[in-house]
Backbone as CSV, one residue per row, in Angstrom:
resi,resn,N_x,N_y,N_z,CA_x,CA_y,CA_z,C_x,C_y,C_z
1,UNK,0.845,-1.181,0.000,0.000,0.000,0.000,0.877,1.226,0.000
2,UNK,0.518,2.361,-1.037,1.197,3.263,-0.875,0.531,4.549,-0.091
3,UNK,-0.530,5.249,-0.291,-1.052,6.397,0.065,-2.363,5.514,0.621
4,UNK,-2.975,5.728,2.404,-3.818,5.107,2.815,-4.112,6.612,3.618
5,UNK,-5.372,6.831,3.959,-6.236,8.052,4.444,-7.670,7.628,4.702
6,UNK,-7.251,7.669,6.166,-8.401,7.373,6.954,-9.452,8.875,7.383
7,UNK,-10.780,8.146,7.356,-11.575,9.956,7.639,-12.671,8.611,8.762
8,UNK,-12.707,9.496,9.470,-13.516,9.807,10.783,-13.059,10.199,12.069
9,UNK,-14.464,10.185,12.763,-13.004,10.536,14.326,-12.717,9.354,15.410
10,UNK,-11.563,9.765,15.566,-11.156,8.661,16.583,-11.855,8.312,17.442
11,UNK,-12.620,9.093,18.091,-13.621,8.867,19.290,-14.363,7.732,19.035
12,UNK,-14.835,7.437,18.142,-15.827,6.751,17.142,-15.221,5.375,17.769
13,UNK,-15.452,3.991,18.027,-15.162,3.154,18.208,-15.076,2.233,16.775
14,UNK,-15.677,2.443,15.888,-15.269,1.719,14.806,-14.275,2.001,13.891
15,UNK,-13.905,3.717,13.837,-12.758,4.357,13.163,-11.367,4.022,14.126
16,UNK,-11.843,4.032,15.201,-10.498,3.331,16.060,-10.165,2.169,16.196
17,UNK,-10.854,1.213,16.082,-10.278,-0.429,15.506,-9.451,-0.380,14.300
18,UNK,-10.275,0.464,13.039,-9.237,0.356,12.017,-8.236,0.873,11.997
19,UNK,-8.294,1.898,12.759,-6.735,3.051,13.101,-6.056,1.971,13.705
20,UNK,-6.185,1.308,14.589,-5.431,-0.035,15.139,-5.171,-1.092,14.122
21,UNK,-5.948,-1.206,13.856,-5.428,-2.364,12.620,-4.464,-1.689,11.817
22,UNK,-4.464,-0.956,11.668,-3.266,-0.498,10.212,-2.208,0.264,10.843
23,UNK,-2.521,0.596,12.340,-0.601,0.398,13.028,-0.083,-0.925,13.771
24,UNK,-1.384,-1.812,13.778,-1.022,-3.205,14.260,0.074,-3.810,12.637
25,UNK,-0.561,-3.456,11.954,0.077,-3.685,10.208,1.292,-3.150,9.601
26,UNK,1.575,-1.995,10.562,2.535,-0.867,10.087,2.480,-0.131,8.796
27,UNK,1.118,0.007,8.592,0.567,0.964,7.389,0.227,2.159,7.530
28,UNK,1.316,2.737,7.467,1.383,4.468,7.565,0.123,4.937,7.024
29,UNK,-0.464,6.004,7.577,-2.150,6.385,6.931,-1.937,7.608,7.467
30,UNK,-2.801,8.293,6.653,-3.234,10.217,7.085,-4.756,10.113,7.587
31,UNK,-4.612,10.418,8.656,-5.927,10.645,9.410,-6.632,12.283,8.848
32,UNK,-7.807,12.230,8.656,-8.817,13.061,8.436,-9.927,12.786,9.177
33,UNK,-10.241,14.067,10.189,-11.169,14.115,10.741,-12.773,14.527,10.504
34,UNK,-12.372,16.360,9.146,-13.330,16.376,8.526,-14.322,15.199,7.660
35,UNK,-15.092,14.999,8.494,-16.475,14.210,7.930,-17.721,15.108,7.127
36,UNK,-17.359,16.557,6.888,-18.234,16.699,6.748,-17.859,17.515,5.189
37,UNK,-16.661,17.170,4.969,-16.139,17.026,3.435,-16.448,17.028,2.385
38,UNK,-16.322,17.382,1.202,-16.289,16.386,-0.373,-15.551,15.151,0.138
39,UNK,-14.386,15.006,0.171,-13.420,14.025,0.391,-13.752,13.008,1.015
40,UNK,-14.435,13.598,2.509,-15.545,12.193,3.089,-16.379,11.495,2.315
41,UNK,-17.242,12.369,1.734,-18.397,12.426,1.260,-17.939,10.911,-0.236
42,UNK,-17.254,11.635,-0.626,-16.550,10.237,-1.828,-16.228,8.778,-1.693
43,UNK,-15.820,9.144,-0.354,-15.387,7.561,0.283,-16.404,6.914,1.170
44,UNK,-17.814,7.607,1.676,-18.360,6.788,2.100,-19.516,7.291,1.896
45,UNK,-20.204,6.780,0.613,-21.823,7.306,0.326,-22.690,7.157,1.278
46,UNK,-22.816,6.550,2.149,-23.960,6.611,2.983,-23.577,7.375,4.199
47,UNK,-22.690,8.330,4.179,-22.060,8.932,5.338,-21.407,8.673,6.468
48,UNK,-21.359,7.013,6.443,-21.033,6.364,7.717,-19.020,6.470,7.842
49,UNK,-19.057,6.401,9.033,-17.564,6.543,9.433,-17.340,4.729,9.891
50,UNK,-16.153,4.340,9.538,-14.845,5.095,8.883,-15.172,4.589,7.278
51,UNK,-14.191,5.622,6.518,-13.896,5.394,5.502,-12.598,5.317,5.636
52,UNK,-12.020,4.790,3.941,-10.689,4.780,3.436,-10.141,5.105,2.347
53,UNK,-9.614,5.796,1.885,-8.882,5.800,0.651,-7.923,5.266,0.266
54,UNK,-7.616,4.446,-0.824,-6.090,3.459,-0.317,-6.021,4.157,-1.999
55,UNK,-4.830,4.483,-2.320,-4.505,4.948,-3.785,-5.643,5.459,-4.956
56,UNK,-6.138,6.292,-3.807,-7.493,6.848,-4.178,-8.769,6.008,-4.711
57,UNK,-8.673,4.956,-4.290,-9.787,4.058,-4.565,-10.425,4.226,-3.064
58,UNK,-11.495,4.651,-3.437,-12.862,4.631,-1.838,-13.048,2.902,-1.358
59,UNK,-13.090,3.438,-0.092,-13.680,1.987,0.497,-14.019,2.335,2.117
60,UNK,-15.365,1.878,2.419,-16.210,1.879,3.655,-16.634,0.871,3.860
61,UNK,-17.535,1.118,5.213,-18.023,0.114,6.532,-16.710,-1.047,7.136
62,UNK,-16.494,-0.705,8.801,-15.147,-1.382,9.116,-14.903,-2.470,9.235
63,UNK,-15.946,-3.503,8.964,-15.594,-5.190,9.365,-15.007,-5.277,7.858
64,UNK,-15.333,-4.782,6.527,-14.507,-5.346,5.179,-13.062,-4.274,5.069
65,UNK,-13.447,-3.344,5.460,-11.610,-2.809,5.974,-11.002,-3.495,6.971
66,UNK,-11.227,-4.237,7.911,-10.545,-4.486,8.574,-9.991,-6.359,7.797
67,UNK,-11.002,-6.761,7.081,-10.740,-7.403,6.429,-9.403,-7.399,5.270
68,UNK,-9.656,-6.006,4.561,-8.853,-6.070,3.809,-7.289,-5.558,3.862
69,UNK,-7.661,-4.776,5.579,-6.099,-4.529,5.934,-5.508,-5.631,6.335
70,UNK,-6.198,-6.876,6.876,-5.743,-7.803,7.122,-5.027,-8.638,5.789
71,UNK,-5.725,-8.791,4.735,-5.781,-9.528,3.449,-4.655,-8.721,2.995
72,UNK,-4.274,-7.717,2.807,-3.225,-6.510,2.195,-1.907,-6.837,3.008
């Protein structure tokens, strides 16, 4: 993985599992907090937190991210 960018907030208990998973992984990521974005808005159509951007490809809801940081 080269460029990974996480958007929600940490507080959030599901944006913070994946924030764990991907330093459990050692996958450097840019945290974004604005949710209330374009940028959010792209990566997770139904508004839900967390999203991801991994080489600008969108990807949401955290049990298949956490899946695929695992799988990656």
């Amino acid at each position: 993985m080269s460029k990974v960018k996480l958007y929600g907030m940490l507080g959030s208990p599901n944006v913070f599992k994946v924030a764990l998973a991907l330093e459990e992984k050692g996958v450097s990521y840019e945290h974004d907090a604005d949710i209330m974005g374009d940028d959010f808005a792209k990566s997770s159509r139904w508004g839900l937190m967390p999203a991801l951007e991994i080489d600008g490809v969108h990807r949401a809801e955290s049990l298949a991210l956490l899946e695929w940081i695992d799988e990656a």
